[in-house]
N, C-alpha and C positions, 0 to 999 in steps of 0.2 A: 659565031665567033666566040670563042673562049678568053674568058676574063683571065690574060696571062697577067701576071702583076708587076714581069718587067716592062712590059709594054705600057701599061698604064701607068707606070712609073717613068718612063721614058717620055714620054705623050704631057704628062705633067710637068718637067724640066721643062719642055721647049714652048710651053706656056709663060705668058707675062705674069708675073704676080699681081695679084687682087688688089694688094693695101701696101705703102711703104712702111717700114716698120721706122723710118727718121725720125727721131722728136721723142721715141716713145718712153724711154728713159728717162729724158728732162717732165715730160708730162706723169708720170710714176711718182720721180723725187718732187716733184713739185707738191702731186696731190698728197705724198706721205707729209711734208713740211708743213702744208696747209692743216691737216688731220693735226699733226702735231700740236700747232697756235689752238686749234681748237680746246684741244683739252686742258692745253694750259688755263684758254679762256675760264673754261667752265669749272677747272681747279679754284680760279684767284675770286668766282663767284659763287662760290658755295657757300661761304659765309651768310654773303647777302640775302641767297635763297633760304638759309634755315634763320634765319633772323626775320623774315617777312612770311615765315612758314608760322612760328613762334607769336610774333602778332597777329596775325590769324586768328590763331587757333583762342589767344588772349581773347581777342573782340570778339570770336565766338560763343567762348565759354561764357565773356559778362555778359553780353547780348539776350543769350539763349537761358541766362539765372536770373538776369531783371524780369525777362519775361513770366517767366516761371513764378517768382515771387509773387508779382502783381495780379497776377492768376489765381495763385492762391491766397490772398489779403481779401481778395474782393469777396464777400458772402453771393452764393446764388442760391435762390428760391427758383426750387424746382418745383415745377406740378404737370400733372399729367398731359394740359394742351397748353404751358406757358407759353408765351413766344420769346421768350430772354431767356433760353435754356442755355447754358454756355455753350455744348455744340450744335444748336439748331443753326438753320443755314441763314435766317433772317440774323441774328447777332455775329456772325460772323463774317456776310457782306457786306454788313451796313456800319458795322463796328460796335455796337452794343449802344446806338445814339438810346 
């Protein structure tokens, strides 16, 4: 049988249709409307997010210069089997009791 393609074009008309296309319009505008609120959302919270980006980055920076300091105040005596090496792994599980 030869794939005529008015035929199968004909054959296809006299089929039901698969899916209603009712609704699909309002479900479109709706989802563009929804998309819309969204960005607005994330417009009117962008403040918020670079202000709690900013403190962050603040409690990082002191966090991460106390530590730093204190590190370096403190004298270590290093010798070749101490066990208070600053990076041996006994002062640094245990905390340097």
């Amino acid at each position: 049988m030869p794939n005529d393609l008015d035929d199968l074009l004909n054959r296809l008309a006299r089929e039901a249709p698969d899916a209603s296309l009712d609704g699909l319009e309002d479900a479109v505008l709706g989802a563009v409307a929804r998309r819309r609120d969204a960005l607005r959302a994330a417009r009117a919270l962008a403040p918020v997010r670079v202000a709690s980006l900013g403190l962050a980055l603040a409690v990082g920076v002191t966090a991460g210069g106390m530590a730093a300091a204190t590190t370096l105040a403190e004298p270590h005596r290093l010798d070749t089997f101490s066990s208070s090496a600053h990076l041996a792994p006994s002062t640094l599980l245990e905390g340097g009791r």
